[in-house]
GUMIRO-561399 format. One record per residue (C-alpha): residue in one letter; x, y negated, z. Coordinates in steps of 0.05 Angstrom, whole numbers, plus 5000, padded with zeros to 4 digits. Layout:
<sites>
<site><r>A</r><xx>X</xx><yy>Y</yy><zz>Z</zz></site>
...
</sites>
This chain:
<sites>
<site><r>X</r><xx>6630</xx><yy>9254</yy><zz>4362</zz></site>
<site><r>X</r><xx>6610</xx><yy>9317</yy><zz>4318</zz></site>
<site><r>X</r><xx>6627</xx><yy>9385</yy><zz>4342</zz></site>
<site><r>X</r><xx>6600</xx><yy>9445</yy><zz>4318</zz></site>
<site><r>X</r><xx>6559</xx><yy>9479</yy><zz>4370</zz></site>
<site><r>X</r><xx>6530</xx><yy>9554</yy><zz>4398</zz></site>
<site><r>X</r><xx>6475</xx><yy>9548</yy><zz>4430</zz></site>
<site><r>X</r><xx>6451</xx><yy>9605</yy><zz>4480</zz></site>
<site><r>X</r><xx>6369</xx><yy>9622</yy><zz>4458</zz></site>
<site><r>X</r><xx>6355</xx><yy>9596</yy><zz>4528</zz></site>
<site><r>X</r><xx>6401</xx><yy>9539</yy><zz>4532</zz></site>
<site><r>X</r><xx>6368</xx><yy>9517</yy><zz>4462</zz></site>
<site><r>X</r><xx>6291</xx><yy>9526</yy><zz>4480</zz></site>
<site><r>X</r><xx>6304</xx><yy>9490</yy><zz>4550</zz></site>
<site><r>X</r><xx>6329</xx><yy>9434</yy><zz>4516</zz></site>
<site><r>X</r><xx>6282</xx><yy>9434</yy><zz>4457</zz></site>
<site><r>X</r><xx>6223</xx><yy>9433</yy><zz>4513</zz></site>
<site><r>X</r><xx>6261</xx><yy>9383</yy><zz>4553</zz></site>
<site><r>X</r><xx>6270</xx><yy>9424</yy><zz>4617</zz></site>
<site><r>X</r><xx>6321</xx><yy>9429</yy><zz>4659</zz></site>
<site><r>X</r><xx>6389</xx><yy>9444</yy><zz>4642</zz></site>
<site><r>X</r><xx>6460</xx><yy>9445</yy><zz>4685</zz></site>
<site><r>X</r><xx>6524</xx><yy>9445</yy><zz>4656</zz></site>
<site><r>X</r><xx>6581</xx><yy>9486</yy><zz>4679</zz></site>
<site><r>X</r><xx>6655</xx><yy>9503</yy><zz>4670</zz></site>
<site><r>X</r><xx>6696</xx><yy>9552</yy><zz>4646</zz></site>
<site><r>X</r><xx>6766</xx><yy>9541</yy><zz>4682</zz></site>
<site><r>X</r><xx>6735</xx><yy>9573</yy><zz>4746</zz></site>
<site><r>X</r><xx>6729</xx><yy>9641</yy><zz>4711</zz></site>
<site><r>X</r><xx>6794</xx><yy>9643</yy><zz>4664</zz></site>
<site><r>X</r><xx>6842</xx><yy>9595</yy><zz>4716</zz></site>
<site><r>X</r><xx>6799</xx><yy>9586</yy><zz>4779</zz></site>
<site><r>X</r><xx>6789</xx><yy>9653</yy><zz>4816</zz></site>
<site><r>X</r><xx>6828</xx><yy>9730</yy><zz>4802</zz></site>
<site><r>X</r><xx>6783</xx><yy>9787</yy><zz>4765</zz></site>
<site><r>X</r><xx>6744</xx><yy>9815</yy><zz>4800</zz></site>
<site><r>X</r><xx>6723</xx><yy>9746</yy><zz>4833</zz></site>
<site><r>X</r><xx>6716</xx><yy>9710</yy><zz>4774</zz></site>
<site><r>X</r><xx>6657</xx><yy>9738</yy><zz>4739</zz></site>
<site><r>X</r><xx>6616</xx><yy>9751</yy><zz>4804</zz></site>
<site><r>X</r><xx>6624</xx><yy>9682</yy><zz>4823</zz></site>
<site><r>X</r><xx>6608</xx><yy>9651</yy><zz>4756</zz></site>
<site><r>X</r><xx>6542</xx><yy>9699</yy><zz>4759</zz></site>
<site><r>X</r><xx>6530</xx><yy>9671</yy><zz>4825</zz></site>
<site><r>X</r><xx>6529</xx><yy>9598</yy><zz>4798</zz></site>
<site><r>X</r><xx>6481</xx><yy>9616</yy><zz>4737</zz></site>
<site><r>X</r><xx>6440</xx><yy>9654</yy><zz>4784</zz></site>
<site><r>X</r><xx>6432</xx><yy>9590</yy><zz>4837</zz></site>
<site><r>X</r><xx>6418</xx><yy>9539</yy><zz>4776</zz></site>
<site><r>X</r><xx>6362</xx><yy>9591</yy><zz>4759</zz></site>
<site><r>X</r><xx>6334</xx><yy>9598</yy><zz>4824</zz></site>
<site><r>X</r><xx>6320</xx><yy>9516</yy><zz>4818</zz></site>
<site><r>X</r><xx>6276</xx><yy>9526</yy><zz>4757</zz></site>
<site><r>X</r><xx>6329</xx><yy>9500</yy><zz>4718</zz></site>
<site><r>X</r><xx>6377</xx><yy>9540</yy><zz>4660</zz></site>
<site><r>X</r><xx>6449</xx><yy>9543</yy><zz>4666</zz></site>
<site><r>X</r><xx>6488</xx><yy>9525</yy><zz>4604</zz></site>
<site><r>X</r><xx>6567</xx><yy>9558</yy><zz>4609</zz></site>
<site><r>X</r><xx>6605</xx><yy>9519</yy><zz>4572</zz></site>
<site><r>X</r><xx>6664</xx><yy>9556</yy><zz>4537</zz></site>
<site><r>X</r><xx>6713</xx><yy>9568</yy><zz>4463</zz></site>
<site><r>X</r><xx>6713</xx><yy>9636</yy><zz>4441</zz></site>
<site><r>X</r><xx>6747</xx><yy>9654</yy><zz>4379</zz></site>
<site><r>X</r><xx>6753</xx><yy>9586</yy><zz>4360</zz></site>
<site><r>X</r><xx>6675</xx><yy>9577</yy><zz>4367</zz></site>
<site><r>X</r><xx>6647</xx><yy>9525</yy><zz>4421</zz></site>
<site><r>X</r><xx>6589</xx><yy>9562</yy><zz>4464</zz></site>
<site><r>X</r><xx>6546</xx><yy>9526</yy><zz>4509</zz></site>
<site><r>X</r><xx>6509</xx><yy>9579</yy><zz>4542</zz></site>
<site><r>X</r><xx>6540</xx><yy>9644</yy><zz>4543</zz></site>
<site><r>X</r><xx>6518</xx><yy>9721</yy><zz>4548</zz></site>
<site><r>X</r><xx>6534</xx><yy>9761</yy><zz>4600</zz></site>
<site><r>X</r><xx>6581</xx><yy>9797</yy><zz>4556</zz></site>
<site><r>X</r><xx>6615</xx><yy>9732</yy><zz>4533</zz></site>
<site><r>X</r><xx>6623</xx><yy>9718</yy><zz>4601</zz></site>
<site><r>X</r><xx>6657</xx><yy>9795</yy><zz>4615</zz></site>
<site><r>X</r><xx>6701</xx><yy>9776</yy><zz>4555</zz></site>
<site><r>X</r><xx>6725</xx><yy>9712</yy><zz>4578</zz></site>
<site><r>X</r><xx>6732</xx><yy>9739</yy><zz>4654</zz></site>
<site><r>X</r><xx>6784</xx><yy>9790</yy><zz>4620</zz></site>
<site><r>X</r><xx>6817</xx><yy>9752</yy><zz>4561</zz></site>
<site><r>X</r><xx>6885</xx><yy>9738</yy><zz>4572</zz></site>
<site><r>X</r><xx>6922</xx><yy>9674</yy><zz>4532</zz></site>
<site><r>X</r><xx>6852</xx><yy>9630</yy><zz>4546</zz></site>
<site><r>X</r><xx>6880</xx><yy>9556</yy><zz>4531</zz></site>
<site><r>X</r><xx>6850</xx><yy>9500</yy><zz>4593</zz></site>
<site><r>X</r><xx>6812</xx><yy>9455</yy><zz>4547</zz></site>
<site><r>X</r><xx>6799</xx><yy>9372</yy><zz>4556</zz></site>
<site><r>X</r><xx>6793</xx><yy>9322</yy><zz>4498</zz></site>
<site><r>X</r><xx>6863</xx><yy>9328</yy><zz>4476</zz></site>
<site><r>X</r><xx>6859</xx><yy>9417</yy><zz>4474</zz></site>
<site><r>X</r><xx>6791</xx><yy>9433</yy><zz>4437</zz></site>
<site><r>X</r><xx>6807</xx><yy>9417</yy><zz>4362</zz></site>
<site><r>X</r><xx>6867</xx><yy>9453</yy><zz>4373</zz></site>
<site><r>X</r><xx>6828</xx><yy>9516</yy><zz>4397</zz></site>
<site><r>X</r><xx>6777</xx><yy>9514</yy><zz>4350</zz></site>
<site><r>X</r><xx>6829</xx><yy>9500</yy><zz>4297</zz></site>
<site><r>X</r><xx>6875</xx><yy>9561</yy><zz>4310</zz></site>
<site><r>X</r><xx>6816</xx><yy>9603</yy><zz>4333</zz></site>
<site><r>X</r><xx>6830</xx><yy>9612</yy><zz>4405</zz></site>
<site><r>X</r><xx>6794</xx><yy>9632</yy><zz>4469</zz></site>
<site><r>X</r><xx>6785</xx><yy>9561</yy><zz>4516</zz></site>
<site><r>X</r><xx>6761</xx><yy>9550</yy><zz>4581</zz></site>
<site><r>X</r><xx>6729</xx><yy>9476</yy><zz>4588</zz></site>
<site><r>X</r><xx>6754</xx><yy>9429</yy><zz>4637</zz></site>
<site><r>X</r><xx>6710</xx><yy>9377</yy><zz>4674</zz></site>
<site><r>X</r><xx>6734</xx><yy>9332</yy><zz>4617</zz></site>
<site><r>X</r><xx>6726</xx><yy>9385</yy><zz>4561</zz></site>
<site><r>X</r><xx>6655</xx><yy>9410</yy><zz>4586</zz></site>
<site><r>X</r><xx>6634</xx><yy>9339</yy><zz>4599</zz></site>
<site><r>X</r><xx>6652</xx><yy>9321</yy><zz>4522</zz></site>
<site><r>X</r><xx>6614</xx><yy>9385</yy><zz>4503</zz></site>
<site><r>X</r><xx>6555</xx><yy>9368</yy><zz>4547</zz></site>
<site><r>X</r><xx>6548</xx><yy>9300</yy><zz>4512</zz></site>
<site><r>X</r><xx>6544</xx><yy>9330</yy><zz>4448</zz></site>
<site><r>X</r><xx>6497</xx><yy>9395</yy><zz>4474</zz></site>
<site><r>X</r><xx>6449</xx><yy>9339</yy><zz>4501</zz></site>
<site><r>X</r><xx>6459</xx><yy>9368</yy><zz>4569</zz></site>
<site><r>X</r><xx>6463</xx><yy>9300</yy><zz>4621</zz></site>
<site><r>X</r><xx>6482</xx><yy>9345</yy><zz>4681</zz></site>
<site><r>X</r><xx>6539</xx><yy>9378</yy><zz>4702</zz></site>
<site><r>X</r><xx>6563</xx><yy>9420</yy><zz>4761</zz></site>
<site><r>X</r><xx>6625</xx><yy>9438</yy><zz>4782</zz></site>
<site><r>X</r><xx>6666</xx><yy>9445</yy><zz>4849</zz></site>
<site><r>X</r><xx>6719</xx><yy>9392</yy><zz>4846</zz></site>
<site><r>X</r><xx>6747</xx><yy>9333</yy><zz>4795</zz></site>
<site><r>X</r><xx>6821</xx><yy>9321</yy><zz>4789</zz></site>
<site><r>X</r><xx>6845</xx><yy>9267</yy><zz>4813</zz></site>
<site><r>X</r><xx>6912</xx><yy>9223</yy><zz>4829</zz></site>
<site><r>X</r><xx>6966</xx><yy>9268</yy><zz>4853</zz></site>
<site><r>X</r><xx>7002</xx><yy>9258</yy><zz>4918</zz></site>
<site><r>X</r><xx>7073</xx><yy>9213</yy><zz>4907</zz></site>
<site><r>X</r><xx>7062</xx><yy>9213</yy><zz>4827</zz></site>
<site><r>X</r><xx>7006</xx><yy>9153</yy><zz>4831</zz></site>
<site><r>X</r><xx>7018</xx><yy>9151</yy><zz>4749</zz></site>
<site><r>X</r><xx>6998</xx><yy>9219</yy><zz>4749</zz></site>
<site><r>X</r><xx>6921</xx><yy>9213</yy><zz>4735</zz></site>
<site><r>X</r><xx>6882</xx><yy>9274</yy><zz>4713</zz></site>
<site><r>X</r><xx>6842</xx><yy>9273</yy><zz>4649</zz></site>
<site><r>X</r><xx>6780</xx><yy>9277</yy><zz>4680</zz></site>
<site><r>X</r><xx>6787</xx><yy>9205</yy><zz>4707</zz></site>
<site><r>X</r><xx>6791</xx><yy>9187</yy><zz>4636</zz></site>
<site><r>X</r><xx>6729</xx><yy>9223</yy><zz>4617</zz></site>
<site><r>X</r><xx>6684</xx><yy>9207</yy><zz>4667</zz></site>
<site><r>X</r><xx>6699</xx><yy>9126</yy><zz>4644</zz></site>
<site><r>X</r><xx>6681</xx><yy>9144</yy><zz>4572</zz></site>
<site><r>X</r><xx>6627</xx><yy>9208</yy><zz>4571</zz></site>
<site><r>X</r><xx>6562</xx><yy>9192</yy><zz>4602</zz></site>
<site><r>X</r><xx>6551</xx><yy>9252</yy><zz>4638</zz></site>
<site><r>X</r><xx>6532</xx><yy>9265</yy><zz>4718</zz></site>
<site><r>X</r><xx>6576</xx><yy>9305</yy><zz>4752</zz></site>
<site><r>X</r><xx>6564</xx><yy>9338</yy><zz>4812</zz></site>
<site><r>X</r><xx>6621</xx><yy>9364</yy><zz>4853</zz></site>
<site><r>X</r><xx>6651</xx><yy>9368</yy><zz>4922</zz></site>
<site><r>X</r><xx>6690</xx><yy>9305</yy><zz>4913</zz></site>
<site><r>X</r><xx>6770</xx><yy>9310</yy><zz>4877</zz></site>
<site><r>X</r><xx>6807</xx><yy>9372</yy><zz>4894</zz></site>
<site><r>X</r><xx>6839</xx><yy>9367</yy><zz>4964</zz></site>
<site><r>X</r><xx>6903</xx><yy>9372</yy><zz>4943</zz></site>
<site><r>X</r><xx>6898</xx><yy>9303</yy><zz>4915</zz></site>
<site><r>X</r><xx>6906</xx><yy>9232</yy><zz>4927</zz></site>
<site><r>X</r><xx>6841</xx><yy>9217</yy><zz>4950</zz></site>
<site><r>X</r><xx>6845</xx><yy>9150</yy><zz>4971</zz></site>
<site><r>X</r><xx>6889</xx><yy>9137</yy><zz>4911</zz></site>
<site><r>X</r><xx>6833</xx><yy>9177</yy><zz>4861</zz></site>
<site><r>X</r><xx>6777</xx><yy>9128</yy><zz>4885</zz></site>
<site><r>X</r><xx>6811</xx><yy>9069</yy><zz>4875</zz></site>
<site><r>X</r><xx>6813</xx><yy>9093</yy><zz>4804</zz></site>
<site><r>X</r><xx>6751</xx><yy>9108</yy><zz>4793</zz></site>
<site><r>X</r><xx>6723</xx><yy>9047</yy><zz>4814</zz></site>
<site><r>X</r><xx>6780</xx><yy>9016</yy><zz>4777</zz></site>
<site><r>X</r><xx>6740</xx><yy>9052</yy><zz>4718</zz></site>
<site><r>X</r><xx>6674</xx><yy>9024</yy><zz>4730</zz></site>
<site><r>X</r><xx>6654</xx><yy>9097</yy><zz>4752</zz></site>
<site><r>X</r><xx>6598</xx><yy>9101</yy><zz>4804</zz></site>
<site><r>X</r><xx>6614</xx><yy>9144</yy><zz>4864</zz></site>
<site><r>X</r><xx>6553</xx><yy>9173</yy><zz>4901</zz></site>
<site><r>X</r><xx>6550</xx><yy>9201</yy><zz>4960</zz></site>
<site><r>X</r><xx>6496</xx><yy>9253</yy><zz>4963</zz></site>
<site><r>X</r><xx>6465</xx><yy>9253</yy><zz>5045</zz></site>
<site><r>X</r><xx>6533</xx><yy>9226</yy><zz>5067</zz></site>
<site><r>X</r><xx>6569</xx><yy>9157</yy><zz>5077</zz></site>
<site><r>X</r><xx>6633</xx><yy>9181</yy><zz>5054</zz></site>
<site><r>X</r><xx>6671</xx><yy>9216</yy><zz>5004</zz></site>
<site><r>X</r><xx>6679</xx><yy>9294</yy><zz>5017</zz></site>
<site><r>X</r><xx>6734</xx><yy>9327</yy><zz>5023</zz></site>
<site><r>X</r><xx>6729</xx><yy>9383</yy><zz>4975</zz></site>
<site><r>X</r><xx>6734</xx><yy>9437</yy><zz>5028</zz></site>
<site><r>X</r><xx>6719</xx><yy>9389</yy><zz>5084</zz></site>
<site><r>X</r><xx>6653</xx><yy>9342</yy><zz>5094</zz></site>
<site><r>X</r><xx>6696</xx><yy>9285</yy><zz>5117</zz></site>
<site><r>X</r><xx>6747</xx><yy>9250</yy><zz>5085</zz></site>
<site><r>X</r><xx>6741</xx><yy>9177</yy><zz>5125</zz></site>
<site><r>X</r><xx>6738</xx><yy>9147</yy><zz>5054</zz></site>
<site><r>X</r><xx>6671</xx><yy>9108</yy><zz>5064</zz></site>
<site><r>X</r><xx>6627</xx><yy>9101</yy><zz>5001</zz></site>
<site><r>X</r><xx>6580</xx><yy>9042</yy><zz>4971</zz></site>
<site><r>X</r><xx>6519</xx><yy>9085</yy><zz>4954</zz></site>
<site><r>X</r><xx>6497</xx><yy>9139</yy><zz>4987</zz></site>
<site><r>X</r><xx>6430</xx><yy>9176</yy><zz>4958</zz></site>
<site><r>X</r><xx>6379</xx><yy>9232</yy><zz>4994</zz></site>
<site><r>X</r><xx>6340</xx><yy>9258</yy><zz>4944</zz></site>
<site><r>X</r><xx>6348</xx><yy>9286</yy><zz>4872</zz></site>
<site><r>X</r><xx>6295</xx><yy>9242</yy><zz>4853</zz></site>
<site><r>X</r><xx>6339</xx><yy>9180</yy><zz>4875</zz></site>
<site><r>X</r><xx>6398</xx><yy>9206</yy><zz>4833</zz></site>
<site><r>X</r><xx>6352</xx><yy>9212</yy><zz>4777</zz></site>
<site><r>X</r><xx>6325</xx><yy>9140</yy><zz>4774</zz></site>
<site><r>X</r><xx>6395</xx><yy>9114</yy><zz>4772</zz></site>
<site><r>X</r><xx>6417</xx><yy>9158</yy><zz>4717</zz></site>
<site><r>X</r><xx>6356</xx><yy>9130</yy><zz>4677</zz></site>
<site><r>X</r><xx>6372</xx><yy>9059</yy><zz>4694</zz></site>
<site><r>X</r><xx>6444</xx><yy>9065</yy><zz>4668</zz></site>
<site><r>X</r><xx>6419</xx><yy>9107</yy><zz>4600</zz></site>
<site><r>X</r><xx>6365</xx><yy>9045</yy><zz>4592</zz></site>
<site><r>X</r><xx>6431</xx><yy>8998</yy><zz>4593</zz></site>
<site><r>X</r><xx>6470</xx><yy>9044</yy><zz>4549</zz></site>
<site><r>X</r><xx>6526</xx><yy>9041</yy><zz>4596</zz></site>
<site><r>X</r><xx>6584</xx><yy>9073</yy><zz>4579</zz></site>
<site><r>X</r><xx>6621</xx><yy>9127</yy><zz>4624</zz></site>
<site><r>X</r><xx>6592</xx><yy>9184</yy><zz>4667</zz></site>
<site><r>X</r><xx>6572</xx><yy>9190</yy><zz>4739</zz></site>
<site><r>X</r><xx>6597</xx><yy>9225</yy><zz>4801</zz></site>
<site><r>X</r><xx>6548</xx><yy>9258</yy><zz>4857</zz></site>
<site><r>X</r><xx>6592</xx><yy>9281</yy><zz>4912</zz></site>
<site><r>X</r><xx>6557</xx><yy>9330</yy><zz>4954</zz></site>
<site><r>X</r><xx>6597</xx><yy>9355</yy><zz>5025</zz></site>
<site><r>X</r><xx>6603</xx><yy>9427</yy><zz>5033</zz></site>
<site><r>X</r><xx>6556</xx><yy>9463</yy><zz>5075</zz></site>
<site><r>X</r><xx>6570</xx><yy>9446</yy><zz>5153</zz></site>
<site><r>X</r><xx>6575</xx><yy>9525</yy><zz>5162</zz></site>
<site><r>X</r><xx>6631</xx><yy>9543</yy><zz>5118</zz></site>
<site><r>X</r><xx>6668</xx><yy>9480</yy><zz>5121</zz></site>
<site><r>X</r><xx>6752</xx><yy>9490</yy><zz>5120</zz></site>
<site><r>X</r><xx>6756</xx><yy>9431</yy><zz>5171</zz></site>
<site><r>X</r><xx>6800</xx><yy>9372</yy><zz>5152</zz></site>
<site><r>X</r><xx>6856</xx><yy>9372</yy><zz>5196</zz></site>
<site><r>X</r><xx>6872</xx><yy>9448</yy><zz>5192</zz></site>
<site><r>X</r><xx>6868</xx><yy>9441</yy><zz>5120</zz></site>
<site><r>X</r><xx>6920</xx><yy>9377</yy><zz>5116</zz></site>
<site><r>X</r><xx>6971</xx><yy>9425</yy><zz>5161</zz></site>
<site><r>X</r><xx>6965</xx><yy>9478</yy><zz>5102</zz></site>
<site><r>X</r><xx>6965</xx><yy>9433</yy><zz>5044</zz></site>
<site><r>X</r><xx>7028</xx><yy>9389</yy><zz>5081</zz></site>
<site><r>X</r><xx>7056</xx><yy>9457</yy><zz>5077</zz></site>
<site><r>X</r><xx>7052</xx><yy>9479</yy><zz>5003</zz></site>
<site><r>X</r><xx>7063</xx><yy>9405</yy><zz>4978</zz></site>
<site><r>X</r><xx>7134</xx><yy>9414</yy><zz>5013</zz></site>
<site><r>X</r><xx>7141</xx><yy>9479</yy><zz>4989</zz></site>
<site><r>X</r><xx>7122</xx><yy>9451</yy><zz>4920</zz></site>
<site><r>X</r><xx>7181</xx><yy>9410</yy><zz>4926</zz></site>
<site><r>X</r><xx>7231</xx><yy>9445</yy><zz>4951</zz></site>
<site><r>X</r><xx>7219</xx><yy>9493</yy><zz>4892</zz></site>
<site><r>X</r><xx>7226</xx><yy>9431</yy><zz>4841</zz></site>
<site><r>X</r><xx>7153</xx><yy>9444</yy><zz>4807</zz></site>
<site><r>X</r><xx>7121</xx><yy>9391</yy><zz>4762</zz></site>
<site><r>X</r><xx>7080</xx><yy>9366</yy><zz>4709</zz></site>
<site><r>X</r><xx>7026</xx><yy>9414</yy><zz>4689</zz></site>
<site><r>X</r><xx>7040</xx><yy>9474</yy><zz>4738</zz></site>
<site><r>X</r><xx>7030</xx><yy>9423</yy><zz>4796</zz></site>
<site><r>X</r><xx>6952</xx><yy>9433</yy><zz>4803</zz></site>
<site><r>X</r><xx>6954</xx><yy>9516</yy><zz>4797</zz></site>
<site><r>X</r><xx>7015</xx><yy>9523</yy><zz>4834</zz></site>
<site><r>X</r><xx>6986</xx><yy>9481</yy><zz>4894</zz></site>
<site><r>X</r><xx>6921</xx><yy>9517</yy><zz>4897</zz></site>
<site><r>X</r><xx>6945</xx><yy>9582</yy><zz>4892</zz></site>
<site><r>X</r><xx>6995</xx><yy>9570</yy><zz>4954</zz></site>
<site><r>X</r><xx>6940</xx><yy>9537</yy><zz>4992</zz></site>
<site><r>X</r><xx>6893</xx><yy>9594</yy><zz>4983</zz></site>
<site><r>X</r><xx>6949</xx><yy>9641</yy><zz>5002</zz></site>
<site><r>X</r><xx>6974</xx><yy>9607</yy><zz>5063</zz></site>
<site><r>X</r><xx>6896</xx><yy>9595</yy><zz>5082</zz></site>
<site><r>X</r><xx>6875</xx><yy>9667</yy><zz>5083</zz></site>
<site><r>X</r><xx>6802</xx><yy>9663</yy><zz>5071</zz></site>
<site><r>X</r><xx>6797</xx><yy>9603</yy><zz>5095</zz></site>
<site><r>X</r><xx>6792</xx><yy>9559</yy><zz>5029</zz></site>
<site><r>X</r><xx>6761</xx><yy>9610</yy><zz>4991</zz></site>
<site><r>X</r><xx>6699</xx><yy>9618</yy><zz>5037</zz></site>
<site><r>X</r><xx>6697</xx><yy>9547</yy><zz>5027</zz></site>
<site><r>X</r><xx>6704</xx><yy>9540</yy><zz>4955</zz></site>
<site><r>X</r><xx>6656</xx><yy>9591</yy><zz>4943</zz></site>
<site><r>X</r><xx>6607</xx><yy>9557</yy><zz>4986</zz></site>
<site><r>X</r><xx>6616</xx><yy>9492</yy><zz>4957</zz></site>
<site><r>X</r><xx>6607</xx><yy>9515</yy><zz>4885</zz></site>
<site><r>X</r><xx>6539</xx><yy>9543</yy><zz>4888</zz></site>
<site><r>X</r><xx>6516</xx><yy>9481</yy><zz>4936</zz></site>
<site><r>X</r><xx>6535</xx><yy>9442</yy><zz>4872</zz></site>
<site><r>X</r><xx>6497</xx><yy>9481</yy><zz>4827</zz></site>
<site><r>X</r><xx>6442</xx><yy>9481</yy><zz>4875</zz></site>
<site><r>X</r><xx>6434</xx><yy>9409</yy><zz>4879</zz></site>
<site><r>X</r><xx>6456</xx><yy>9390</yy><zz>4809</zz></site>
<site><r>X</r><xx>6402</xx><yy>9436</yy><zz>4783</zz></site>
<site><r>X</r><xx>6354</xx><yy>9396</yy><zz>4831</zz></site>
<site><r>X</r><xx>6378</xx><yy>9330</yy><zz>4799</zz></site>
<site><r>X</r><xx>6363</xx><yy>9363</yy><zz>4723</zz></site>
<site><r>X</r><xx>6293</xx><yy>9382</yy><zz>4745</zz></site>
<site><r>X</r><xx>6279</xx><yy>9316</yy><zz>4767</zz></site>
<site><r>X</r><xx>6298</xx><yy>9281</yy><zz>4706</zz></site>
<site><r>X</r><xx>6248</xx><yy>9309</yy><zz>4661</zz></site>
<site><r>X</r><xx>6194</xx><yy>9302</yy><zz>4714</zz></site>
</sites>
């Protein structure tokens, strides 16, 4: 695949040198979080990734131009655009065609990634299998099959199928790691009871498998699930009473296809108070900590 790329000066020396570079979204900042939110927490990220020696590489369409990297003012820009299109596989020519702003999905900034270099990626969670629709399979599943990028995240969004969305990805041939736990998180929880095959302790572990697999030319990405800190955990069960909640309210209201996901997560961080944002906060820049760990010991 040939895309025309932006580089960021800093994104482009790291990579030139062969240090460390992370990945991350866009969504969070354009779909993810309200102004003023958005931009401090997508500073936040950058600033975590750069306090593990590595460079973070925001991955965004402006204009109809693909960035990887952006300036703080791009990111001010993006923060406040309105009419930003969500971008996977299917959205970017269109955006670049027709000159749009686009905010990269896990899928869309994996592809971009791929083609940037970059093997790392943070972000909080991957979409998943949606509760009663099990033919309803986000894109990212898809990706991480084809796109042989690491992704580190929190596990699928907790709104989600979860025991549905690993079935799938080991369906896929997608390797599901569990980073200092036995089981798959829970996005805002640590425990989902979903044991896992592999569990790893160390960057440097996570590292030697992602050389093994490039050595084999395997196809498909990777997933590093990483639980969210103990301390600002949204715990499991009061989560599932609040989620059970804005499901049925989801229903009742007859809401589907794409404004499923937005609608669910907006409702869950309303009826949560601040509750689920504390956690998703905290589980973002835990990602980016670690996943910047994991990029630093690659090029060790």
């Amino acid at each position: 695949m040939q895309l025309n790329l932006n580089f960021h000066p800093e994104v482009q020396s790291a990579l030139n040198e062969n240090r460390a570079v992370v990945a991350l979204e866009s969504t969070l900042i354009t779909h993810g979080f309200p102004a003023p939110d958005n931009l401090e927490i997508a500073r936040a990220i950058e600033a975590t990734v750069r306090r593990q020696g590595a460079v973070p590489a925001t991955i965004a369409i402006l204009e109809g131009q693909i960035y990887v990297g952006l300036t703080d003012e791009q990111l001010e820009y993006l923060g406040t655009a309105s009419h930003v299109r969500k971008c996977a596989r299917r959205d970017i020519p269109i955006a670049v065609a027709r000159k749009e702003n686009g905010a990269t999905t896990v899928a869309g900034t994996m592809i971009v990634a791929r083609c940037a270099g970059i093997k790392v990626f943070a972000t909080g969670g991957i979409g998943g299998v949606h509760r009663g629709q099990p033919f309803d399979e986000s894109a990212d599943l898809i990706e991480l099959s084809r796109t042989p990028v690491t992704v580190v995240c929190a596990g699928a969004k907790a709104i989600l199928d979860l025991p549905l969305t690993l079935e799938v990805l080991e369906t896929r041939g997608v390797p599901v790691l569990g980073y200092q736990t036995d089981e798959l998180p829970a996005f805002y929880s640590q425990h989902s009871g979903l044991p896992l095959d592999v569990r790893v302790d160390t960057p440097q572990d996570v590292a030697r498998i992602i050389k093994v697999r490039e050595s084999m030319d395997f196809d498909g990405g990777m997933l590093v699930t990483v639980p969210v800190p103990a301390e600002d955990e949204w715990p499991a069960e009061k989560a599932q009473i609040i989620i059970d909640q804005a499901i049925a309210e989801l229903v009742s209201e007859g809401i589907a296809g794409k404004a499923v996901t937005p609608y669910l997560l907006e409702r869950v961080s309303t009826l949560s108070g601040s509750q689920s944002k504390k956690a998703n906060i905290a589980l973002l820049l835990n990602n980016a900590r670690v996943a910047a760990q994991i990029a630093q010991a690659l090029v060790e």
